[in-house]
Each structure stands twice: as C-alpha cells, then as structure tokens.
C-alpha positions as CSV (number, residue, x, y, z in Angstrom):
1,X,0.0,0.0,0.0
2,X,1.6,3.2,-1.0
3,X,-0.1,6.3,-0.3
4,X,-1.4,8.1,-3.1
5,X,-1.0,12.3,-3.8
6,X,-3.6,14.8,-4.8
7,X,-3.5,15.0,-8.2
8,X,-6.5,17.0,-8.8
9,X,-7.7,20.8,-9.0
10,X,-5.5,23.3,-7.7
11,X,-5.6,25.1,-5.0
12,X,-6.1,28.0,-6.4
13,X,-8.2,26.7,-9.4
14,X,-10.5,24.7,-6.6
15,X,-11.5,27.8,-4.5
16,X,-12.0,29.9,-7.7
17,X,-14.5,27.5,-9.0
18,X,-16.2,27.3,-5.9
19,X,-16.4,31.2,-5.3
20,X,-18.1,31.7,-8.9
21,X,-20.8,29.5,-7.4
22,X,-21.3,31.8,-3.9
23,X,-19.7,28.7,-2.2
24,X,-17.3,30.6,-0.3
25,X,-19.6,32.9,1.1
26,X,-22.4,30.1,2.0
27,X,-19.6,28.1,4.0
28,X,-18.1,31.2,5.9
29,X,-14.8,30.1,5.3
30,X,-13.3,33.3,5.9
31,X,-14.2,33.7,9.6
32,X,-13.9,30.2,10.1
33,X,-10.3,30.1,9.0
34,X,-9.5,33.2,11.2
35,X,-11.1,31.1,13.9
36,X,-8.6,28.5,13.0
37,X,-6.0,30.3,13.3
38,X,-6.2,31.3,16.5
39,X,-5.7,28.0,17.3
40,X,-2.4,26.0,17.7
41,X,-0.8,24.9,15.0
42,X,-1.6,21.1,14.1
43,X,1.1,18.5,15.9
44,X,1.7,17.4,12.4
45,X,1.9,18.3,9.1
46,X,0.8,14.6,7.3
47,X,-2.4,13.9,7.4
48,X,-3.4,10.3,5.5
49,X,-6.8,9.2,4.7
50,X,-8.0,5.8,3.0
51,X,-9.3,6.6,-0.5
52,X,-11.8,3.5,-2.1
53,X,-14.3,3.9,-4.9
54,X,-17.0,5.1,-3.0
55,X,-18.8,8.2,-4.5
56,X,-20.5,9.4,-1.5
57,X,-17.5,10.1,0.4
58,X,-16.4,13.1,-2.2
59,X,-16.4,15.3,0.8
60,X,-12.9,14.3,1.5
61,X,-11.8,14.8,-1.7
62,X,-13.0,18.2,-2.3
63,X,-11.8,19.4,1.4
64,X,-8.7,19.2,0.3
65,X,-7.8,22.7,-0.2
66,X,-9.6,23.4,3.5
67,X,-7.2,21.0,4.9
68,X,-4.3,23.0,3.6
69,X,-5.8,25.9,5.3
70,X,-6.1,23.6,8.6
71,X,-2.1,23.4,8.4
72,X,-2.0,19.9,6.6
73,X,0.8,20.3,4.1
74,X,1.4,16.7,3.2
75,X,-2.2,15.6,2.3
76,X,-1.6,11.2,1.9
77,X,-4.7,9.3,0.3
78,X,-3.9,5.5,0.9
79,X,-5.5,3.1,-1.9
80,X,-7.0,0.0,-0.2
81,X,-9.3,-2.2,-2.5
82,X,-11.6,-5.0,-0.8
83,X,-13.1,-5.8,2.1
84,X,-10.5,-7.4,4.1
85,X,-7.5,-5.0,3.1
86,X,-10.0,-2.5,4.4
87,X,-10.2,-3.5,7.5
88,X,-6.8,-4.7,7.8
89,X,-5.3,-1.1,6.9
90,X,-7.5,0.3,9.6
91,X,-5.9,-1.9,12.0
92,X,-2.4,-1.6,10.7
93,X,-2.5,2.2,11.3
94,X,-1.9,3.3,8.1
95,X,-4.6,5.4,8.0
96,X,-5.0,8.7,10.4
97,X,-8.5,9.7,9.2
98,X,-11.2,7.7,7.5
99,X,-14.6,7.6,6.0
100,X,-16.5,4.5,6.8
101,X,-20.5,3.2,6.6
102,X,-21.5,3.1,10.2
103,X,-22.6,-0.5,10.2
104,X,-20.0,-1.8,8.8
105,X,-17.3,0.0,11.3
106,X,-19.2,-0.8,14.2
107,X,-19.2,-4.8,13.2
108,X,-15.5,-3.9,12.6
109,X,-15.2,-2.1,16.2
110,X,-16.5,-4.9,17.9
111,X,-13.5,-6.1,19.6
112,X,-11.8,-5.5,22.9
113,X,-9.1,-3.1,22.1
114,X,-10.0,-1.4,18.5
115,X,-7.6,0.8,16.7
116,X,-10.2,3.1,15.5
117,X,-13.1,5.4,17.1
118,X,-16.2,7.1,16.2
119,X,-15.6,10.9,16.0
120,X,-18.4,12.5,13.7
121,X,-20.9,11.9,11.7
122,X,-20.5,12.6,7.9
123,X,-23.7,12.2,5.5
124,X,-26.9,10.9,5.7
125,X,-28.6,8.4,3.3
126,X,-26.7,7.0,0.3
127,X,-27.7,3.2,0.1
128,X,-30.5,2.1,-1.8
129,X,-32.6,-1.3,-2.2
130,X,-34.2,-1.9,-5.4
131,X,-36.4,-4.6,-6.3
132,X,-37.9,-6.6,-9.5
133,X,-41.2,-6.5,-10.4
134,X,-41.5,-9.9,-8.1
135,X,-41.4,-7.5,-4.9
136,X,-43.3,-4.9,-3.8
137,X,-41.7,-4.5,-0.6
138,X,-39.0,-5.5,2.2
139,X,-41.1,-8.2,3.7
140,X,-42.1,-10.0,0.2
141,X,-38.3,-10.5,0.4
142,X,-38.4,-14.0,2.4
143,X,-37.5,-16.7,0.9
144,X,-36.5,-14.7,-2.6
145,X,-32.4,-14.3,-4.0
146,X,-30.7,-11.0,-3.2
147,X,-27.5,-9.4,-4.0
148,X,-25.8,-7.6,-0.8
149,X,-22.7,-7.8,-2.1
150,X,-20.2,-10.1,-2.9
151,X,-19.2,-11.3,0.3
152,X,-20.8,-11.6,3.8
153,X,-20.1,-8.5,6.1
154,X,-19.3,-6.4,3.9
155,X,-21.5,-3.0,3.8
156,X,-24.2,-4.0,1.9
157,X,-24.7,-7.0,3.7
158,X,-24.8,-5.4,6.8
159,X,-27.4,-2.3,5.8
160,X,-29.5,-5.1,4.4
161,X,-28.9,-7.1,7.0
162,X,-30.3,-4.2,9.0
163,X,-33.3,-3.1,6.8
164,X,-34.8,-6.7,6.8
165,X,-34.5,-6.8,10.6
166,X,-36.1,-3.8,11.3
167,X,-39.4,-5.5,9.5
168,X,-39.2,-8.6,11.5
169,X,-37.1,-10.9,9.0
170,X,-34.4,-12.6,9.6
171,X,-31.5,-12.3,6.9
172,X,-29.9,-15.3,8.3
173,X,-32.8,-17.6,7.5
174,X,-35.2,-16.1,5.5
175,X,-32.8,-14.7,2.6
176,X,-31.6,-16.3,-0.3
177,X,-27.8,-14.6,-0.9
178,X,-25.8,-14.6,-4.5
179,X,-22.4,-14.0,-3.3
180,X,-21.3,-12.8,-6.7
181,X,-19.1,-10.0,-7.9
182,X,-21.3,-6.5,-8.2
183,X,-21.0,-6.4,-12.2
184,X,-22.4,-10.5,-12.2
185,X,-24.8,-9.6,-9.4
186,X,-26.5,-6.3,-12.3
187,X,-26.2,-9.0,-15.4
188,X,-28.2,-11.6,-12.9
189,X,-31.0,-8.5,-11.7
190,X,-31.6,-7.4,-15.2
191,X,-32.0,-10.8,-16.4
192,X,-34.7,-11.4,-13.4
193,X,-32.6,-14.0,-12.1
194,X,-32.4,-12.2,-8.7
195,X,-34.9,-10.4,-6.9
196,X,-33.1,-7.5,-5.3
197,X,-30.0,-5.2,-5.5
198,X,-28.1,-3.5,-2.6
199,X,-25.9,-0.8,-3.3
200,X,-24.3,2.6,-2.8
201,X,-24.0,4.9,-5.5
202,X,-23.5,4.9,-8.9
203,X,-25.1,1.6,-9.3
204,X,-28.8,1.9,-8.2
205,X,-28.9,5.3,-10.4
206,X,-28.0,3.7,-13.1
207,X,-30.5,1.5,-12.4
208,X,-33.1,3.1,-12.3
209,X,-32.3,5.6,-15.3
210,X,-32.4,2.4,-17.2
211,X,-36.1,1.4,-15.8
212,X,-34.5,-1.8,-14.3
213,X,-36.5,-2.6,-11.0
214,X,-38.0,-0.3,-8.6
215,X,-36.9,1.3,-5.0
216,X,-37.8,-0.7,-2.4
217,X,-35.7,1.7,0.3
218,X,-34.1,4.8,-0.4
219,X,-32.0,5.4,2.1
220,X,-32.0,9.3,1.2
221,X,-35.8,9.8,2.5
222,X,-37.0,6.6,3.9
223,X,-37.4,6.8,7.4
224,X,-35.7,5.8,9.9
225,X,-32.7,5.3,7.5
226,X,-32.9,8.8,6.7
227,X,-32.7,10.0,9.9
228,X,-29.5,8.7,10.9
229,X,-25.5,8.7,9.8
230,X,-25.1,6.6,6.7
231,X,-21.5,6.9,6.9
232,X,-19.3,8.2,9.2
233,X,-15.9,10.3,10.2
234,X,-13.4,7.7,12.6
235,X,-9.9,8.3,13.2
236,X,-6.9,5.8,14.6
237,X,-6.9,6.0,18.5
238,X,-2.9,6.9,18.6
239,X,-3.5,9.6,16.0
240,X,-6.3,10.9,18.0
241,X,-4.2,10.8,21.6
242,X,-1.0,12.4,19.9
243,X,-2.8,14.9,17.8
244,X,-5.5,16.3,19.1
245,X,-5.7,19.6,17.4
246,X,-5.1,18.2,14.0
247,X,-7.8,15.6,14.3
248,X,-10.1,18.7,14.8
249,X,-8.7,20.5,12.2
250,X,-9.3,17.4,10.1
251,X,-12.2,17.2,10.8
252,X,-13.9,20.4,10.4
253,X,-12.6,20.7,7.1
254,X,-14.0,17.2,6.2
255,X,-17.2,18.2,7.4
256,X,-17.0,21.5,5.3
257,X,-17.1,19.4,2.3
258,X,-20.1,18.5,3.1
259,X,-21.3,21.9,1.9
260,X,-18.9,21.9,-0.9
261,X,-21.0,18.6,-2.5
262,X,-24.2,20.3,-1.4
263,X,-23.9,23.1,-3.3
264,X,-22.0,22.3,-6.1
265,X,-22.2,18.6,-7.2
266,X,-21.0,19.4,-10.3
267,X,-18.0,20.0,-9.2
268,X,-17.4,17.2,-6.8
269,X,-18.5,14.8,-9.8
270,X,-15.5,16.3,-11.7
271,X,-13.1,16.0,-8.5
272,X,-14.1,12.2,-8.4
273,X,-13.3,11.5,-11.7
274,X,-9.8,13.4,-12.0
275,X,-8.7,11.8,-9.3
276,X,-9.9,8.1,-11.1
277,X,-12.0,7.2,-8.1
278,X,-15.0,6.9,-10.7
279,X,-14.7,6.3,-14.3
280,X,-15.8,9.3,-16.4
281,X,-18.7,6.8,-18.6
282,X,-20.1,6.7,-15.1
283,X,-20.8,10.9,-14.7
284,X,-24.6,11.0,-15.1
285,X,-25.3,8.4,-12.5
286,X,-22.6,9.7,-9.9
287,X,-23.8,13.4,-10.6
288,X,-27.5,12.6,-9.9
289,X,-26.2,10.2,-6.8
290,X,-24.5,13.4,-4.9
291,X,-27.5,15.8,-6.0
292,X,-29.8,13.2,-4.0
293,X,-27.9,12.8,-1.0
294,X,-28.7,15.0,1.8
295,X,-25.3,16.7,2.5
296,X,-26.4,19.7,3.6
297,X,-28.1,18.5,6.3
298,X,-25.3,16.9,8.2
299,X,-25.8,19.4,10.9
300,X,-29.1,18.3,11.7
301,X,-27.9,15.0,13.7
302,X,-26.2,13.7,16.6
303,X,-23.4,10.8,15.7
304,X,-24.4,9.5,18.9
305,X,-28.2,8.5,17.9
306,X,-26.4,6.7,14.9
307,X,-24.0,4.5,16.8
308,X,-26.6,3.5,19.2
309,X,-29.0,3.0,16.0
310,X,-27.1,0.4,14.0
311,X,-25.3,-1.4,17.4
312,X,-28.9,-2.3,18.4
313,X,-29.6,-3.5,14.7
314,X,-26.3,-5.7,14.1
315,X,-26.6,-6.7,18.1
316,X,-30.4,-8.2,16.8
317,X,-28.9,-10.2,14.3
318,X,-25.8,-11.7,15.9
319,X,-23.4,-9.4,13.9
320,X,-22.0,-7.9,17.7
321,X,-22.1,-8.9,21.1
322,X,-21.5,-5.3,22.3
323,X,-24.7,-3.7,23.7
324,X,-25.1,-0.3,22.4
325,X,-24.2,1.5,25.7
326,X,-20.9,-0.3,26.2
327,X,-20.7,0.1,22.4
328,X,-20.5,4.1,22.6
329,X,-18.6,4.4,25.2
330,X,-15.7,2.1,24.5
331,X,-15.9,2.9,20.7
332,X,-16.8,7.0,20.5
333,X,-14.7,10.1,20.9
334,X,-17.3,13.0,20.4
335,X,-14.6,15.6,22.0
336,X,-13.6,17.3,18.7
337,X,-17.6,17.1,17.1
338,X,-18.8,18.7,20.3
339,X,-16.1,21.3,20.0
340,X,-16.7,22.1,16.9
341,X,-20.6,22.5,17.2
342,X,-21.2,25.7,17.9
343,X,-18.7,27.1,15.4
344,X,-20.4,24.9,12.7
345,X,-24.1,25.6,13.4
346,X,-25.0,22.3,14.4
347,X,-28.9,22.1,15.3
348,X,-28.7,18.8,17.4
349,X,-29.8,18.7,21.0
C-alpha cells in the first residue's frame, strides 16, 4: 500500500470554482479560518486518509484545499481495495482519518481493544434497495435471491442485514444470498434471475435511469434510515491521543465538504473522476447520486443516535455482542464534534 498524492484541481483553481458558485460565502470560510488560526498549529503536518471507490464520500476529496488551510501540508490518500485489506489497513494504522459506513465499522469495532473510534458523523442516506417487479416490498423478500454484495459482512450485507430486521425478517434464515461479484450480481437483476440489489452509489442510479427494477428503500428519504449517519468520520486511537488539534482541524474541514457537494455537485463529480475514483462513462449516474444525498443536512444530527442506531440492529442479528451503551462508550470520541458545534451551526440537541 503506498499512499497516493492529490493530483487533482488546484488550490487555487479549486477555491476559484467554488467562489463563482457563492460557495465561499455560503460556508463562511473566511471567519472560520480566522477562527482557526487562532488555534495551535496542528502537531503534524501529514495527514493520510483511505481513499476507495466510494462516491458518496467526495467530501474528502474536495476538502482538500480546506485541509491546507487547517495546516496539513502533506495531504496522503492511501488506496485500499476489498473488504478485508479495508479492514486490515485500519488496524495496521496506516490510515490517520477515514470515512466508513457506520454499520460496517461498528461490526469492525467490535473487539476489545479497536484501533479506531467514532468521531463525527459525515452524510446521511446514500444506500438504496431496489427490487424486481416480483417484490413490492422489504417483507415479500423472504424466501426470494438478493444481492448484498459479494461477500458476507461487507456494507451491503450489513445495511441489508439491517433493513430486513427492522421489518421482522431474519436475513440469516429467511434470505436467499448470491455471493457474486457486483458487475455478475447487475447481469443476474436485469435478467430477473435475482430479486433484489443493494448498493451505494452509482449503481442503483444507473438502475433506475435504465427502468431496471424499482426502490424498495431509499436510504436518502425513507425513514428511519434517513434519519440517521449513513457513513461516518473515525480516526486511529494513537493519531487521536498524539494529535489532538489536528484531528479537529481534520475534521472540520471534512465536514465542510459536506457543503462543498451540497452546493455544487457538479464539481465534486468532476473531483471524483480526475482523481480516477470513478470512471468518467459513469458521470450521469454519480452526478444525480451526490444531488440526492442530503449533505447539507449533516448538521441536523447527533453521531451518537447513529451509533446507538445500528449497534442495536447488528446486536439483533448476531453481527455484535456489544450492547449499544458499552458500544458508545468504548468505541466514540465525540470531543472534537462537540467542540466544533457551535462554530459549525450544528442544530442537534
């Protein structure tokens, strides 16, 4: 794994584009930098985060020039591909910052000692269900074939997992998998030789732009998915304890791109693509995926409601052993979100 350089807009290019669209003034960066600055200086000047192909985390991507603000002159994106390498980079260390579903980390987190802890939220929704013409909703599910990815634990499996809980199914039992590879699992849905397809962006756009299926959950406005974290901000416990002021700095700037992909998707779309995270053939569906997620209304939630949110879910299923309690406090660090929540305009209670 070697980590991977910004080779996308400039600086300078970056906040130009963003201050033709009134960005700039929508975000306040200007006072929020001079808030910055009266701060200490981060303990370090690297700063890696994983990079993958998922779309919905482009506010990383285009926070870049924020975290050069923040002090972070060595911005590291470290390429991990797969499940397992996932998890093992997050274990290894390698990785300072990272984005990650919330399910998925908390079946990760489930350990005694983790490496990693919860310290924001990021963006809401994201994931989406669709369905053949066979099913008309979650519970007509039993006893039908579903793709949830191509191996068990992964995301999709465990936001399924959690969707067909929550309507009193059990996706141990009463689910048919086909653990095949995502590009197998669309040939297999649009033939009608599966009966449902779980995915994050592009795919299920692309979907449904093609009139292939229907949404059974969209994960964007369907309650209560909508109401909570789809993915969230964690960061490596020994980065956090040595580097306190950078992990906020991090992760305000994170969390600005939030607004960046709220207000101009356009541009985040482009970001993704120079940077080879998505191909270019794939524009339309990605664009129309980051105008449907919610980003701008990442202040409107506590992390913590998440986290106790999906460890109740996964604990339902046999995913953790953790109760949600002990879950949050052995696995959270809100320190830096509540810090920052009065300079950001969070909303929640």
């Amino acid at each position: 794994m070697k980590p991977r350089h910004s080779s996308g807009l400039s600086r300078r290019d970056f906040l130009n584009a963003l201050a033709c669209t009134g960005t700039t003034a929508l975000l306040g960066w200007h006072p929020s930098i001079a808030a910055a600055a009266v701060e200490p200086p981060p303990e370090t000047s690297r700063l890696r985060l994983l990079i993958t192909r998922t779309a919905c985390w482009a506010p990383q991507y285009v926070a870049e020039p924020l975290l050069r603000e923040e002090g972070f002159t060595d911005v590291q994106y470290i390429k991990v591909t797969g499940g397992k390498k996932y998890a093992d980079t997050l274990r290894s260390g390698a990785v300072d910052i990272n984005m990650s579903f919330s399910g998925r980390e908390i079946h990760l987190l489930d350990q005694p000692d983790p490496p990693v802890k919860f310290l924001s939220g990021l963006h809401v929704g994201c994931y989406a269900l669709v369905g053949s013409e066979r099913v008309r909703s979650v519970r007509d599910l039993k006893g039908k074939t579903v793709w949830a990815g191509p191996y068990k634990q992964g995301g999709p499996h465990i936001f399924f997992s959690s969707i067909v809980a929550y309507v009193g199914l059990d996706p141990r039992t009463d689910i048919n998998y086909a653990w095949v590879k995502k590009a197998e699992a669309q040939r297999l849905f649009r033939e009608g030789k599966i009966d449902a397809f779980m995915s994050f962006p592009p795919e299920p756009q692309e979907l449904m732009e093609k009139g292939i299926g229907h949404l059974l959950v969209d994960t964007n406005v369907d309650r209560p998915w909508s109401q909570y974290f789809c993915c969230m901000i964690s960061g490596n416990q020994k980065f956090i304890q040595k580097n306190p002021v950078a992990t906020k700095r991090a992760v305000r700037a994170i969390l600005k791109g939030n607004d960046i992909v709220a207000r101009n998707p356009e541009l985040a779309t482009d970001e993704l693509i120079r940077r080879k995270i998505r191909k270019e053939s794939e524009r339309k569906y990605v664009l129309q995926a980051l105008k449907d997620i919610p980003y701008g209304n990442w202040r409107e939630y506590n992390p913590e409601d998440t986290v106790r949110f999906y460890a109740l879910r996964l604990r339902d299923v046999g995913m953790i052993k953790t109760a949600p309690e002990e879950f949050i406090t052995r696995h959270t660090d809100w320190r830096v979100i509540k810090s920052l929540k009065r300079e950001l305009g969070m909303t929640w209670l």
